[in-house]
SELUM-124621 format. One record per residue: x, y negated, z of N, C-alpha, C, O, CB in turn. Coordinates in steps of 0.2 Angstrom, whole numbers, plus 5000, padded with zeros to 4 digits. Last residue first. Glycine has a CB too. Example, Ala and Ser with C-alpha at 12.3 -4.5 7.8 and 13.67 -1.06 7.14 Angstrom:
<midrens>
506450115035506850055036506450005039506749945040507050035029;506650285039506250225039506650165039507150175042505750225045;
</midrens>
This chain:
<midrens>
575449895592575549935585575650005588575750055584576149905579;575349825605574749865601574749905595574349935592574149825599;576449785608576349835610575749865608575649925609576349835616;576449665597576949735596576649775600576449825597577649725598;575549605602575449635595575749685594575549735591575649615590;576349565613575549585613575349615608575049665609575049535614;577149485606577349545611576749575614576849625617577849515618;576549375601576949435597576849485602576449525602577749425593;575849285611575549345608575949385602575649415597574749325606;577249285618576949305622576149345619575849395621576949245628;577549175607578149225609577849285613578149345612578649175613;576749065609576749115604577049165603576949205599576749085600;577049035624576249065621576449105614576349165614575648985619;578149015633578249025625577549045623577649095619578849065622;577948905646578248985646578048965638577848905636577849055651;577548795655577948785651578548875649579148885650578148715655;576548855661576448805658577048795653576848775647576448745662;576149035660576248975663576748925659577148945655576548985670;574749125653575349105650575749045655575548985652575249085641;573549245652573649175656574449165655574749205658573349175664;572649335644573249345647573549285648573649265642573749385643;571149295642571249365643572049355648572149365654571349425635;570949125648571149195644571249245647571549255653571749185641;569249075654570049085654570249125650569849165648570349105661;567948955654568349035651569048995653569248945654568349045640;566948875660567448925667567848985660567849045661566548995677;566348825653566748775654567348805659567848785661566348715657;565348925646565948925645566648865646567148855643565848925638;565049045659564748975655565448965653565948985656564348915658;564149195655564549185656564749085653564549065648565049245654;563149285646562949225651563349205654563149165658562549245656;563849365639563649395644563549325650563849315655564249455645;564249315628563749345627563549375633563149425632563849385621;564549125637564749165632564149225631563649205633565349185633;563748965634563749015637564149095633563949125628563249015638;563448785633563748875629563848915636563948895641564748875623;562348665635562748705639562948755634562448765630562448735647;561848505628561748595628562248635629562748635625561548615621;562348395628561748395630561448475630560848495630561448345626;563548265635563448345633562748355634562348335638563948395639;563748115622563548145631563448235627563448255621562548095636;564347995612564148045613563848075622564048045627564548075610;564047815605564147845611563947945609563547955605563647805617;563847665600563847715600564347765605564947745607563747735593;562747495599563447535604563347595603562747615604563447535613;561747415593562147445590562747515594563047555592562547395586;561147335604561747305602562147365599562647375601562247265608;559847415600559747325600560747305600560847265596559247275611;559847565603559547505595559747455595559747425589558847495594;561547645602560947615607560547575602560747545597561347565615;561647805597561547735597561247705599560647715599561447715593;562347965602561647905602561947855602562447845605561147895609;562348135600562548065598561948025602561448045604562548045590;562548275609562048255607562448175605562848145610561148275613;563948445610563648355610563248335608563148365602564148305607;563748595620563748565612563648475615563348455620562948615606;565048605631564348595630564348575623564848545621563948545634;565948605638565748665638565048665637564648705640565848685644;567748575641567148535638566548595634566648625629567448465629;568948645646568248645649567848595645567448575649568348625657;570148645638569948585641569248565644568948515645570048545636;570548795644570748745640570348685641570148685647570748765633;572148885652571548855650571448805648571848755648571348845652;573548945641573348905646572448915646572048945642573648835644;573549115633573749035632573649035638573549085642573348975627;572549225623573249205625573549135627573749105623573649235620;571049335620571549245620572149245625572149275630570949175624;570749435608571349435615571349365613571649335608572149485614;569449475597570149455598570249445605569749455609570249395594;568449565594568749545590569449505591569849505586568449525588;567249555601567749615605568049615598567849665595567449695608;566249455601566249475596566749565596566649615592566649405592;566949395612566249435613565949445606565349445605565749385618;568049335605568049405609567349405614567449435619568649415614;567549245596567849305595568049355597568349405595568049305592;566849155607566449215600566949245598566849305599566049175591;567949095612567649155618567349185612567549245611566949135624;568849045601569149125606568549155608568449215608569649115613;567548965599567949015594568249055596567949105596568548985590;567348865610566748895607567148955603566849015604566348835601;568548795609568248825614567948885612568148935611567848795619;568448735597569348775598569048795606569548805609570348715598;567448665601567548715596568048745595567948795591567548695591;568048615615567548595610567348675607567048725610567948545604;569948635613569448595614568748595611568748585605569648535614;571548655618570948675612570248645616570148635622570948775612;572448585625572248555622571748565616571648535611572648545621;572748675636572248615635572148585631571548555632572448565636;572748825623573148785627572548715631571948705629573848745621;572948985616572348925618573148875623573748885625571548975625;572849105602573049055605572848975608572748935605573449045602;572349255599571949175599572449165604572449195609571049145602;572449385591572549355595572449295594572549275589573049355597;572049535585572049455582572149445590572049485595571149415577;572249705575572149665581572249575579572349555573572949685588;571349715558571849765564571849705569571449655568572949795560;570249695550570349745555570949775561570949815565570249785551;569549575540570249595543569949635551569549615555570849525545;568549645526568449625533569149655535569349705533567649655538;568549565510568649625515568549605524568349555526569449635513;567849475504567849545500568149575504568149635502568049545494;566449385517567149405514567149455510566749495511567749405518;565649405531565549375526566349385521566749405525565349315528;564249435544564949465540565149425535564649385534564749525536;563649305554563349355551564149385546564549345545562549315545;563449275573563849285566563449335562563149385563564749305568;562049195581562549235579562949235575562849185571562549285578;561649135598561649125593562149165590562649175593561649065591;560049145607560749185607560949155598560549155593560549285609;559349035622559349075615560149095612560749075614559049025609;558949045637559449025633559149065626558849115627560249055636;557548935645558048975643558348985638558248945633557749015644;558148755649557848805645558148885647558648905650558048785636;558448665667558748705658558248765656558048805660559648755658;557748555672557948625674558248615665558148575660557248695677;556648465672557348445678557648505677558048515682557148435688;556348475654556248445661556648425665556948375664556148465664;557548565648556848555649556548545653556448585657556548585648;559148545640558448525645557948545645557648535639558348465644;559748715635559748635633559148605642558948645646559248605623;560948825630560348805632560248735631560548705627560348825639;561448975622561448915623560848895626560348925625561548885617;562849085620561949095620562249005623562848985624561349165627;563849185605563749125612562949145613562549185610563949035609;563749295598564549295598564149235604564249255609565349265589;563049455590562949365594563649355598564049395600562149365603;563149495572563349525579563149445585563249385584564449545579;563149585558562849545562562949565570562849625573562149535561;564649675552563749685554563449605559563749585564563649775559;565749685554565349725549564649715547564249735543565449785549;566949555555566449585558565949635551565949615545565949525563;567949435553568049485557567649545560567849585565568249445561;567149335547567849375542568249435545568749475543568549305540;566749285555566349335551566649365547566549425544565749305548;567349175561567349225564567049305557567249355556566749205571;567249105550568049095550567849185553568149235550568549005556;565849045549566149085544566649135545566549195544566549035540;565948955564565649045561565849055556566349085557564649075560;566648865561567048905565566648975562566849025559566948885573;565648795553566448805549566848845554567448875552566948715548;564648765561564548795554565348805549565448815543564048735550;565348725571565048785571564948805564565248855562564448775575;566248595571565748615569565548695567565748725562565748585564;567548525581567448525576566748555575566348525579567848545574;569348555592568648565589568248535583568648515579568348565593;570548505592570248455596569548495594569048465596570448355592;571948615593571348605589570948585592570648625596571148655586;573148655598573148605596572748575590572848545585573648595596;572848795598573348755604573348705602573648685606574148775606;572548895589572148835591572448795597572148755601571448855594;573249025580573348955584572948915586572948875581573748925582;572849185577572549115575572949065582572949085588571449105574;573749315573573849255578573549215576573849185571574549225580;573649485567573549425566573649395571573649435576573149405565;574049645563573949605567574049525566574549505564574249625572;574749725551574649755559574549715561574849715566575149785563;574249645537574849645541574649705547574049725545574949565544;573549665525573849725526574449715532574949755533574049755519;573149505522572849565523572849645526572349675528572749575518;573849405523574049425528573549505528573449545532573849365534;573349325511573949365510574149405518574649435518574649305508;571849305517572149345510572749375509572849425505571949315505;572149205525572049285529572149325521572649365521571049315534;572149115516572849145520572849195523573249235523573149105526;571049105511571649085507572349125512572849155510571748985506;570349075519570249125518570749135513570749195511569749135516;570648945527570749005530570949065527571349105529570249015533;570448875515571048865517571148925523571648955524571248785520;568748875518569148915509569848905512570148955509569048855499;568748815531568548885527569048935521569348985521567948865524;569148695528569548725531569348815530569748865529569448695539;568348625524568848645517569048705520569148765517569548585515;567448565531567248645527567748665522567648695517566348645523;568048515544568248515538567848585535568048635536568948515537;568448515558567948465557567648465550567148445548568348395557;569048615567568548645564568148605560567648625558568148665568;570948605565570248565566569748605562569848625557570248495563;572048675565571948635569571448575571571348525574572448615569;572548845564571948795566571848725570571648725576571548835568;573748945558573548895563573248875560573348875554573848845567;574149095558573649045554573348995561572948995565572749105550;575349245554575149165558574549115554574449105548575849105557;575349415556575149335552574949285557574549285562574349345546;576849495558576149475559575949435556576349405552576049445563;578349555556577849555552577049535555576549575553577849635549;579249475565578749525569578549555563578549615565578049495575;579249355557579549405557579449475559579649525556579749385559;577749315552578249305556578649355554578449395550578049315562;577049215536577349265540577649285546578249255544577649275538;575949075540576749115538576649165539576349185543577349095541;575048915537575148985537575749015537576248985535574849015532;573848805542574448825541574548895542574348925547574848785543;572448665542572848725541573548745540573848715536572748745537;572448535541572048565546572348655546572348685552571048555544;574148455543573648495538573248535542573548565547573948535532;574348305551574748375550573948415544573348395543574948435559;574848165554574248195551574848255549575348265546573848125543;574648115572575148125566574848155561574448195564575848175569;574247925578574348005577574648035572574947995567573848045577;575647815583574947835578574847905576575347945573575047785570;575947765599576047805592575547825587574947845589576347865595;576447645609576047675606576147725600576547705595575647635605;577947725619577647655616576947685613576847745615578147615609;578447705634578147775630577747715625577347665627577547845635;579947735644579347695639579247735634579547775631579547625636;579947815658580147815652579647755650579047735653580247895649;581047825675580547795670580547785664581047745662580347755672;581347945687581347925682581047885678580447905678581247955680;581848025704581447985698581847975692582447985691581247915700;582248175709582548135707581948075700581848075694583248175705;581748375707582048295711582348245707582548265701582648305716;581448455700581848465703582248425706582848435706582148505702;580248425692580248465698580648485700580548525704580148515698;580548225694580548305691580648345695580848345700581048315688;579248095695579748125699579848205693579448235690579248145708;579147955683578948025684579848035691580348015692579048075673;578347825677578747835683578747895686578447905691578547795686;578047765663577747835667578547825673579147825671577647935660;577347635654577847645657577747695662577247675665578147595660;576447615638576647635643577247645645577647655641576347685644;575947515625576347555628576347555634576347505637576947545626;574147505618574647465623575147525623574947585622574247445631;573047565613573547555608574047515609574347485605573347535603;572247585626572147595619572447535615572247475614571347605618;573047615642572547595637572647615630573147655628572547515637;573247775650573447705649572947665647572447685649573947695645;573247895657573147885648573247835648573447825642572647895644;573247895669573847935665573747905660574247865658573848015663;571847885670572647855675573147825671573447775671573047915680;571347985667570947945664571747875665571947845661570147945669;571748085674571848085670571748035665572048035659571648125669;571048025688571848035687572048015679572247965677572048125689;569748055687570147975687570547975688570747925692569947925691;569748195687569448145680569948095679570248075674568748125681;570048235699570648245693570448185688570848145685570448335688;568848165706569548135706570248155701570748125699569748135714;567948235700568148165699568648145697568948125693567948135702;568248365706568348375700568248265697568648245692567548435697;568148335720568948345717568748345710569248325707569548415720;566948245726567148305720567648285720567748225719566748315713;565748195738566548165735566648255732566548305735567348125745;564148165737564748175741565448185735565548175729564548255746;563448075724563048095732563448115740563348095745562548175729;564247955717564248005719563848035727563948015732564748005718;564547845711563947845713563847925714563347955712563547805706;565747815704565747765711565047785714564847755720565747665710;566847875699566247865699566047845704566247865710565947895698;568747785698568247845701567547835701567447775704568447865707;569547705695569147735689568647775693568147805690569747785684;570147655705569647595702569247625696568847605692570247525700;570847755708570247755713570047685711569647655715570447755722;571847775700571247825699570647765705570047765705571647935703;572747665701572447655698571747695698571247665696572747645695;573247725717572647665718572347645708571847605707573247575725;573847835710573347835714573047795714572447805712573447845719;574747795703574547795698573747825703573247825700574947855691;575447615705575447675710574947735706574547695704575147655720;576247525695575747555698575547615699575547655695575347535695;576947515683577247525690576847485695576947445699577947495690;576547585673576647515673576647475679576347425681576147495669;575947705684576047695679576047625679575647595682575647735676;576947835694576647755691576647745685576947765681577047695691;577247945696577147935703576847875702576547845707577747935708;576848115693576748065690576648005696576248015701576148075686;578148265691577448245693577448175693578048155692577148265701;578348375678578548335682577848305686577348315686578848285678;577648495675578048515680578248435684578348425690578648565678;577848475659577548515662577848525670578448555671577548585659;578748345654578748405654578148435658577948385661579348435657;579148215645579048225650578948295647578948315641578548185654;579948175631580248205635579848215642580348225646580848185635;579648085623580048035628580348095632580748085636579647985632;578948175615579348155612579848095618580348065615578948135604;577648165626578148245622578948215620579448235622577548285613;577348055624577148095630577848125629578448115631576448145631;576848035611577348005614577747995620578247965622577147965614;576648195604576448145607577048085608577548095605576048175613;576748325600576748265594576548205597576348165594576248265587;575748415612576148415605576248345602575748315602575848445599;575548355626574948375620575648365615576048315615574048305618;575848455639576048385637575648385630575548445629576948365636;575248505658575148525649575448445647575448395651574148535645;575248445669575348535666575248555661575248615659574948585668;575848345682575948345674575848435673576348475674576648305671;575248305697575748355694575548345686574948325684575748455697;575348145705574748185698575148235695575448205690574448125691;574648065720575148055712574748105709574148115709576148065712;574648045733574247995728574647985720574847945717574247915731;574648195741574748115742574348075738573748065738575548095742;575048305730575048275738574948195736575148155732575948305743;574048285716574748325720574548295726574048275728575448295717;572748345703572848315708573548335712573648395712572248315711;573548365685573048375694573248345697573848325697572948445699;573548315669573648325677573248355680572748365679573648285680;574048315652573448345657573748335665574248365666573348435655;574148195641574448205649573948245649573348225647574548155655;573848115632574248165629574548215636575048245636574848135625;572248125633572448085629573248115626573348125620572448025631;570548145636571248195640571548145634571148135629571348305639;570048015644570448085646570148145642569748185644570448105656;570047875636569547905641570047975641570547965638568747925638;571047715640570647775637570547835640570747855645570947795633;570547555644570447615646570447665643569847685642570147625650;570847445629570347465637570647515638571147535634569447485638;571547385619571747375628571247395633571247375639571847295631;570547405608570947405609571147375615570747335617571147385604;568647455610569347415607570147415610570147425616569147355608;567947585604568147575612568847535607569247555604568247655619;567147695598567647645595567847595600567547545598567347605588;566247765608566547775604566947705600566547655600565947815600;565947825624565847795620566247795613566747835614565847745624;565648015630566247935631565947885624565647915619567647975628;565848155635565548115637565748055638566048035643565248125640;566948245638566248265630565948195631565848165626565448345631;567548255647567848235644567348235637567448215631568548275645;566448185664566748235657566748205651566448155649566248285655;565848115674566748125672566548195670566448245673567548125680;564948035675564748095672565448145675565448205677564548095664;565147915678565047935683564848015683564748045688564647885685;565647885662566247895669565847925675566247965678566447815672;564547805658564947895656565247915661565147965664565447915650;564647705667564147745666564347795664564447845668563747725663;565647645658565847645666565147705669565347745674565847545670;565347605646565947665649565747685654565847745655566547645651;564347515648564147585646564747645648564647695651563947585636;565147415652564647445655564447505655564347545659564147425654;566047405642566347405646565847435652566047475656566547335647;564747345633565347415631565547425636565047465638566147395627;564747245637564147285638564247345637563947385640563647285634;565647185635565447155642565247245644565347285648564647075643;565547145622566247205625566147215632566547255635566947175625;564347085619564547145617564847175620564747235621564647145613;564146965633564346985626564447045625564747065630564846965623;563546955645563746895642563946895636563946845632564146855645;562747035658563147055651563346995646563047015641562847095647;561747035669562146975668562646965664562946915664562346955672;561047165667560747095664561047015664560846965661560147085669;562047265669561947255661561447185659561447155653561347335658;562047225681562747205678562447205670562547165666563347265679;560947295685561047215687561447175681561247115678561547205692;561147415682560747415678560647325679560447285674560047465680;562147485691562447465683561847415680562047375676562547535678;561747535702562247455702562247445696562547395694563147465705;560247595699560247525706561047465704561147405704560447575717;560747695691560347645688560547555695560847505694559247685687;561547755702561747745695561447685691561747635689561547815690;560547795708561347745712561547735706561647675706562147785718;559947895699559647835701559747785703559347735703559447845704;560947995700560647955694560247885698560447835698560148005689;562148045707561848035710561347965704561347905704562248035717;563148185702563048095702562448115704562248175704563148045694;563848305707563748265710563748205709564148165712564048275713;563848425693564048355694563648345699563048365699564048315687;562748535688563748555692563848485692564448485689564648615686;561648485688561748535694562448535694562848555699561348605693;561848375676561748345680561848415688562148395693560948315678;562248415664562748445666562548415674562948425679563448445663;561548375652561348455654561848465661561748525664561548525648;560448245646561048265649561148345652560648355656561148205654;558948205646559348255641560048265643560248325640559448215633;558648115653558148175651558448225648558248275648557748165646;559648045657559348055662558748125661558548165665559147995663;559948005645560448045648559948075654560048135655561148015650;558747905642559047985638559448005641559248065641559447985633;558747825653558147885652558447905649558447965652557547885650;560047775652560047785657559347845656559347905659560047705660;560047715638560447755640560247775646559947825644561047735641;558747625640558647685636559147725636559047785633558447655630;559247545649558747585650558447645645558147695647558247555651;560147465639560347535646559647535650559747525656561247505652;559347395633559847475632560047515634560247575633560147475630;558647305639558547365636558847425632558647475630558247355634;559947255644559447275648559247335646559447395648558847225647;560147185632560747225634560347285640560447345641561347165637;559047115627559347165622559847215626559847265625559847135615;558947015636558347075636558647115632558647175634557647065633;559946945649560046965641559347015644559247045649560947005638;559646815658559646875657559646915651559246885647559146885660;560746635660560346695658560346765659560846795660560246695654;560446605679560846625674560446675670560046715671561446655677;559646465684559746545686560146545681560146485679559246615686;559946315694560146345687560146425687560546455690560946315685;558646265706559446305703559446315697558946325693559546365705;557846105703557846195704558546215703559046195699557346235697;556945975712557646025709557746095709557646135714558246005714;555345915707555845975711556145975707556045965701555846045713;554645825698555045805703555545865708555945845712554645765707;553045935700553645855697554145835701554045825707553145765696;552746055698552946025703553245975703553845975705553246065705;552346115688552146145692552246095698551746085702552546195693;553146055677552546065675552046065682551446025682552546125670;554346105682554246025681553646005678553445955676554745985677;554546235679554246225684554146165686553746155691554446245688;554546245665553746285669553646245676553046225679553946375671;555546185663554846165659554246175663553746145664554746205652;556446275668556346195672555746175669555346145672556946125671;556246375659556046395667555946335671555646335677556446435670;556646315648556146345647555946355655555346345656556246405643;558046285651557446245647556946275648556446235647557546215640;558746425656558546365659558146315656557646305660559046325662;557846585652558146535649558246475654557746465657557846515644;557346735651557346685654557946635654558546655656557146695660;557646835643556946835644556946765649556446735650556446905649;558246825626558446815634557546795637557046765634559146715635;558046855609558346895616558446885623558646935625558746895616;557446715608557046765608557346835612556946865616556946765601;558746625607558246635614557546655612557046635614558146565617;559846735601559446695602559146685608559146715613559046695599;561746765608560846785607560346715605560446665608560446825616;563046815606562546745605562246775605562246825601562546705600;564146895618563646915614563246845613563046815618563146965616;
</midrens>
């Protein structure tokens, strides 16, 4: 970063000035400059999250250890990407997948979940339990089941333990998944090399080049055979998505049962998920409750609802399809519509991010960033980072195949 020397609180011409004023003739060291813009920014990350962050009682960071190692590093920051690199490393001590900087350049670290879900395995490796659709992951052929033993033939253990928060009060397995997953993912817009064991022995290693995501339509519809209706959802981001819902439940009107798909819906905006629910209800109904900060504690919750909406309301069964890869708002959607007592989730679990997001811009080097800052809950106080599905589907079994047969037995 070029700063003037109106940004740096201490400069060498300026501090030999002082002290050859002081002292004629002393040798002084050369300090190094201190950036004020970078400083002050991560003090003002550091008090916002610190005020507003919600997930401080289920996370073992230790905020303060937080400020003591990072807050040095932000004054000896020498340029923007320096500072970047800082601010990551701070989300990181959160390890949640809601909480990550934003346009993050090309060859760093990408944050988790990217097309690998893992856990932790014996020893220093990483079972593989979900592969994200359309990936490069997917399409080289890893599977559910293999486990992970390198990456870029690197032990994928000793990489997790250069990702791991370093400012923890006692040691959480939920980190160490974190800085697995985190492992897995590689960098940003580099190819990978995965050095996979299979569940039934014998290594492997594939190259996984980078891939440019895949642009599918936030919507899609069919018939099944079964006679059901299909309506995948693959983003809440879009108030198109609405009118493209209502477009399809409209030919599905008189089916015996519906399948929304969210297995591979990153989430999105309440104001485009509630609609979608309300096409499901007669009457105002509370489908989440929510809280936020106040103080060292959380608020009490307020309840938030669906109001009816459409020229018909669909009535016969619905099934929600979940996987890791629903997220967010493809969280938020199955639980309201079964505490709505409107639909059956069917799938995996899903990517636990279990808080609405607050933005921030830092002011002096522009850096943007989200963090979790208002916990969901479902209508029975239930939080929503611990939902599972009604009927739990293993990893590599046929989810969509598993809510026909669910439909069927309900006709």
């Amino acid at each position: 970063m070029h700063l003037s020397p109106t940004r740096r609180s201490l400069i060498k011409g300026g501090l030999c000035a002082v002290a050859g004023g002081a002292m004629p003739g002393a040798a002084w060291a050369a300090e190094p400059p201190h950036s004020v813009v970078d400083v002050a920014d991560f003090d003002e990350l550091w008090r916002t999250l610190g005020e507003r962050y919600c997930f401080f009682a289920e996370k073992r960071t230790d905020w303060k250890a937080v400020r003591a190692l990072y807050r040095p590093q932000a004054l000896a920051a020498t340029s923007r990407e320096a500072m970047v690199d800082i601010v990551a490393r701070v989300l990181r001590e959160l390890y949640g997948a809601h909480s990550y900087v934003h346009g993050t350049a090309d060859g760093t670290v990408r944050s988790p979940y990217f097309d690998l879900w893992v856990e932790p395995e014996r020893g220093d490796t990483a079972l593989v339990t979900s592969v994200r659709d359309g990936s490069a992951a997917a399409d080289a052929g890893v599977q559910a089941g293999d486990v992970t033993l390198r990456v870029d033939g690197a032990p994928v253990g000793g990489i997790a333990a250069t990702l791991m928060p370093r400012c923890l009060m006692r040691p959480d397995p939920a980190g160490t998944a974190y800085a697995l997953n985190i492992a897995v993912s590689g960098h940003r817009a580099q190819p990978r090399r995965l050095t996979l064991r299979a569940s039934g022995g014998g290594e492997r290693e594939l190259a996984l080049p980078p891939k440019p995501p895949v642009t599918l339509p936030d919507v899609e519809s069919r018939l099944l055979p079964s006679g059901h209706g299909l309506i995948v959802i693959r983003s809440f981001a879009d108030q198109k998505v609405i009118d493209a819902f209502d477009a399809a439940l409209l030919q599905f009107k008189d089916t015996p049962g519906l399948i929304i798909d969210l297995r591979q819906n990153g989430g999105g905006d309440t104001a485009v998920a509630r609609p979608i629910m309300g096409r499901f209800i007669t009457a105002r109904k509370p489908y989440a409750r929510m809280r936020r900060r106040a103080g060292d504690h959380l608020s009490a919750a307020w309840t938030e609802t669906v109001d009816p909406r459409g020229p018909f309301t669909y009535t016969a069964p619905v099934v929600v399809l979940t996987t890791r890869w629903s997220a967010s708002m493809a969280e938020g959607f199955p639980m309201g519509m079964r505490g709505l007592g409107r639909a059956t989730i069917i799938g995996t679990p899903m990517m636990r991010v279990g808080a609405a997001v607050f933005p921030l811009r830092l002011d002096l080097t522009g850096i943007e960033l989200q963090y979790s800052a208002e916990p969901v809950y479902d209508v029975h106080d239930q939080p929503r980072w611990l939902l599972r599905p009604d009927i739990e589907v293993a990893p590599r079994e046929d989810i969509l195949a598993a809510g026909i047969a669910f439909l069927q037995r309900r006709s």
